[in-house]
N, C-alpha and C positions, 0 to 999 in steps of 0.2 A: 190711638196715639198718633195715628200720622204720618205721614213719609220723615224716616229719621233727617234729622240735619245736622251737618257741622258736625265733631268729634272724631274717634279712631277705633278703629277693633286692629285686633290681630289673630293670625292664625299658625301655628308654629307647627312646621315640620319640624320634630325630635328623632335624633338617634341618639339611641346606644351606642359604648364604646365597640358595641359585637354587632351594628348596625342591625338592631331592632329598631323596628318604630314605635314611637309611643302614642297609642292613641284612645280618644274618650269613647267609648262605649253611650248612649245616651238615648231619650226620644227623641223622636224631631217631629213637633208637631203639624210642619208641610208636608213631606212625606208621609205622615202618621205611621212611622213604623221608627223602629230601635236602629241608629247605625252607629258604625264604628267613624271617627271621625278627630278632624284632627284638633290639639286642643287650643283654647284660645276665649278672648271675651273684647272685652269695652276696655279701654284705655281711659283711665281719671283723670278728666281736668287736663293739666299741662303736664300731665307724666310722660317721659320719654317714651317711645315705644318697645325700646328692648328693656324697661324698666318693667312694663305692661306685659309684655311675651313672659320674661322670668316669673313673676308674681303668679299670673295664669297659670302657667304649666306648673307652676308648683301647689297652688291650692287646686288644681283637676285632678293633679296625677300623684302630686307628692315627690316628683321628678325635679331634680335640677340639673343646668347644663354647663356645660363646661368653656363655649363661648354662645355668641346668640349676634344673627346676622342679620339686619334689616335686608332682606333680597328683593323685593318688590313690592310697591306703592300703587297702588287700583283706587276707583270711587266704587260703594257699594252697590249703585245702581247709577243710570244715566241720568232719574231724577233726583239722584240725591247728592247733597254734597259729605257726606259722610266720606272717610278715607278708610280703605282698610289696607294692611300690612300683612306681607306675607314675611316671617322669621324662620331661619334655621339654623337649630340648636343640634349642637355636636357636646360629644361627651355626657349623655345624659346617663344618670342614675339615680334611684331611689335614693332619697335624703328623709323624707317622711310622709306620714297618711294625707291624703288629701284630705284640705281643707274645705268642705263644701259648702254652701250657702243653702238654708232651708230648703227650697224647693227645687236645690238638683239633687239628681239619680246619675251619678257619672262610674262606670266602673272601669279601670285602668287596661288596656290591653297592649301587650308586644305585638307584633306583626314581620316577621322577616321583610326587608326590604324587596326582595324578588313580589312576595304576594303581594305588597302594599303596590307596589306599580302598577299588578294584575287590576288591584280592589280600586282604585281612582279610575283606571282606564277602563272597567265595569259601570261607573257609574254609578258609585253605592257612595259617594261624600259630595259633602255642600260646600264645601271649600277646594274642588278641585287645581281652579287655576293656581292659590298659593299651594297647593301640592307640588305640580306642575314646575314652578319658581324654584321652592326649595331643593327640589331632585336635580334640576337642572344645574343652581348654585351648587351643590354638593356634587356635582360631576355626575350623579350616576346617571340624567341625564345629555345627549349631546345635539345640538341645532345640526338638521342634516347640511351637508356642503353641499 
């Protein structure tokens, strides 16, 4: 396929109103191994991005949220012109099953906020920096002074 060009993903940091995280359980076939990871895809055409973040998180998880924050704008690589979006969804809760597309294997996991800090700063997600974004936009957390 080619170095992507042009277009948008997102990746949504979700909480719970009890500040769980929501996140995809999944393969990842660079790592070749199953991680926990946050949820998110391809943005259509000229859909807005928090149109793309809600749609996502609700066909991954079955989650919907309660508002949803554009926090940060990155290119997915230094050769590509692709954009990706980091989102943070507050007020999330089960609304319905996730919707899955044939050939995903996605299964829904909570994660207390405390260990989700541990599990990014471990090194076990492919979307750390919009991690990073959303914790910081949602205050938990702070740019040292």
């Amino acid at each position: 396929m080619g170095h992507p060009r042009g277009g948008a993903t997102v990746a949504i940091v979700a909480l719970t109103e009890d500040e769980q995280v929501v996140l995809a359980r999944q393969y990842r076939p660079g790592p070749g191994r199953v991680l926990l990871e946050l949820p998110g895809g391809n943005a259509g055409g000229d859909e807005p991005v928090e149109v793309a973040a809600a749609r996502e998180l609700l066909e991954e998880t079955g989650y919907e949220a309660v508002t949803l924050e554009v926090v940060m704008q990155t290119y997915l690589a230094s050769y590509a012109s692709h954009r990706r979006y980091a989102v943070f969804a507050r007020g999330c809760r089960k609304v319905d099953e996730p919707a899955l597309d044939g050939g995903e294997f996605i299964e829904t996991v909570l994660m207390p906020l405390g260990g989700f800090v541990q599990h990014v700063l471990g090194g076990q997600l492919t979307d750390a920096d919009a991690a990073f974004a959303g914790l910081t936009a949602g205050g938990y957390l702070k740019p040292a002074v």
